[in-house]
C-alpha positions in Angstrom: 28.3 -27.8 21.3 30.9 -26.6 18.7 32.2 -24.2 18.6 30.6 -23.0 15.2 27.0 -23.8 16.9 27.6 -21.3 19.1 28.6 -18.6 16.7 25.6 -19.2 14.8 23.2 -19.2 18.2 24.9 -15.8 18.6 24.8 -14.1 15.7 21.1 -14.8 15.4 20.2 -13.8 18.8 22.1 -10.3 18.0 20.6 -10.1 14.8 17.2 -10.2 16.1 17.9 -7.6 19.3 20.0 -5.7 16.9 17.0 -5.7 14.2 14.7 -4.7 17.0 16.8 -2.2 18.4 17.0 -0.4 15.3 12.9 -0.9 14.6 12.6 1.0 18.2 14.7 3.9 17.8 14.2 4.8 13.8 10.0 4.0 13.8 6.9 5.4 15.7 4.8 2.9 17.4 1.4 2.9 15.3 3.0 4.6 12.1 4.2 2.7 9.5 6.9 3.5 6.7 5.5 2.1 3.7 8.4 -0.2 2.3 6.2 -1.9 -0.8 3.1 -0.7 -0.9 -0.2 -2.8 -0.1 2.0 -5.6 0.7 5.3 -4.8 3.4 5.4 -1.8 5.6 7.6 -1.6 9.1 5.4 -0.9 12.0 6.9 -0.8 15.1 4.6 -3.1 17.4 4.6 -3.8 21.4 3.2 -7.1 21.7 2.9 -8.2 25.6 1.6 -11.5 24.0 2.1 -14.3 21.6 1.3 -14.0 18.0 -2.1 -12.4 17.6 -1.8 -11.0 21.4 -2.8 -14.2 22.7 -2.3 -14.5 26.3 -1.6 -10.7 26.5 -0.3 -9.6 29.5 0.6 -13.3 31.0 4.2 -12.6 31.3 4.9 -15.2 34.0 3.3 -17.7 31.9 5.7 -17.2 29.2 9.0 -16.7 31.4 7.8 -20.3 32.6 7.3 -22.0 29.0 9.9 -20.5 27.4 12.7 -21.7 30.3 10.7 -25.4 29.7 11.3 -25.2 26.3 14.6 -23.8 26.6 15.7 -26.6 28.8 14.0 -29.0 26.6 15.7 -27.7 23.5 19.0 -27.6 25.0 19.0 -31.4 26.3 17.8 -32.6 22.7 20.8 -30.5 21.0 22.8 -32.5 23.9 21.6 -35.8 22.7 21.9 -35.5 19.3 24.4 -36.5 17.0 27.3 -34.3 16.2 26.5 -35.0 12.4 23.0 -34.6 12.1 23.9 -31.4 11.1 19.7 -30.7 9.9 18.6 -31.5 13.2 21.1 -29.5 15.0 20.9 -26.1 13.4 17.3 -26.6 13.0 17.4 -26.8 16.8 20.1 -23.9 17.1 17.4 -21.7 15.0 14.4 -22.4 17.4 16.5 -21.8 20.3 17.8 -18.6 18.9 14.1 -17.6 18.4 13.7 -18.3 21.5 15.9 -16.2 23.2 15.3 -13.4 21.2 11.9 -13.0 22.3 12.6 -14.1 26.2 15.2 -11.2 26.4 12.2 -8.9 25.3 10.1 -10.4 27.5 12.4 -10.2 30.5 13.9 -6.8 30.3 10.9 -5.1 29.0 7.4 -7.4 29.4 6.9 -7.5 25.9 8.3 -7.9 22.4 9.2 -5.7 19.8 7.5 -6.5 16.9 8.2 -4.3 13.4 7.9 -6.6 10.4 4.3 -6.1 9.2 3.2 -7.3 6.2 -0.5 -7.5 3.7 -0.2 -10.9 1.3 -3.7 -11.4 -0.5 -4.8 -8.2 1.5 -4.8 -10.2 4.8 -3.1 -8.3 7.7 -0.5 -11.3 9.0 0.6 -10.4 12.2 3.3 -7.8 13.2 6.6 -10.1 13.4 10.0 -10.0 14.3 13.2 -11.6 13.6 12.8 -13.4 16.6 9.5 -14.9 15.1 11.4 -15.5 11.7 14.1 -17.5 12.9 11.1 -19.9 15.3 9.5 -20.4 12.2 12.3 -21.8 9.9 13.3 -23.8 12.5 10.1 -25.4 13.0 10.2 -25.7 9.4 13.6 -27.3 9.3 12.4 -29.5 12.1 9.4 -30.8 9.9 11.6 -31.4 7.3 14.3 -33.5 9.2 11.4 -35.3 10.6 9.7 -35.9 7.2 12.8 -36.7 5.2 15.4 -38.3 7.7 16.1 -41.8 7.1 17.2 -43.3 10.5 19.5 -46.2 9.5 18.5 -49.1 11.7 21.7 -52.1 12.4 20.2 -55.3 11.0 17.4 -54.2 9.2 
């Protein structure tokens, strides 16, 4: 990896523990601070679970996938190339997800969730930044896949 693909992996692995840090000591679990009302509030969540709870409690379940998925993450990033640069940070950003939410789970069996928000009046699911970061790198993912034109020699 360069050495700019590391910075990135870190600063958005400290961004999310440093985000959730900061959710843990300023809120109260179960009251939350009304940011724009009916739509975006910060309510500081313990989730021992994946999104929605699911699997709640199953901690060695997720230590197991997410070291799977770490492993398989990593050895992708290996064997791409050094210019698919859309490929690469998408895979930097999943991997920084990741981690974000494995450290959680490891040093306190659960995550810290704090981003809560109402679009349409539906209650999405308490998030982190953690969460943010999987998703636009799945995203990113969907695009590469989507859009990337794989030149081919002789065709």
């Amino acid at each position: 990896m360069k050495k700019r693909e590391v910075l990135f992996l870190i600063v958005l692995v400290v961004l999310d523990q440093l985000t959730k840090y900061i959710a843990s000591v300023c809120l109260t679990a179960g009251k939350p601070v009304e940011v724009i009302r009916n739509f975006f509030y910060l309510t500081l969540v313990h989730n021992t679970g994946a999104a929605w709870s699911i699997l709640e409690g199953q901690m060695w379940f997720f230590y197991i996938l997410t070291a799977v998925m770490l492993a398989v993450f990593f050895m992708y990033l290996m064997k791409t190339d050094k210019k698919d640069l859309l490929l690469r940070y998408a895979l930097l950003t999943v991997i920084a997800g990741t981690i974000g939410n494995f450290i959680d789970r490891v040093l306190f069996q659960q995550v810290t969730d704090f981003l809560d928000f109402y679009p349409f009046g539906y209650n999405f699911p308490v998030f982190n930044v953690a969460d943010m970061e999987l998703c636009i790198g799945a995203g990113l993912l969907v695009i590469y896949v989507f859009f990337h034109k794989e030149t081919k020699e002789g065709v």
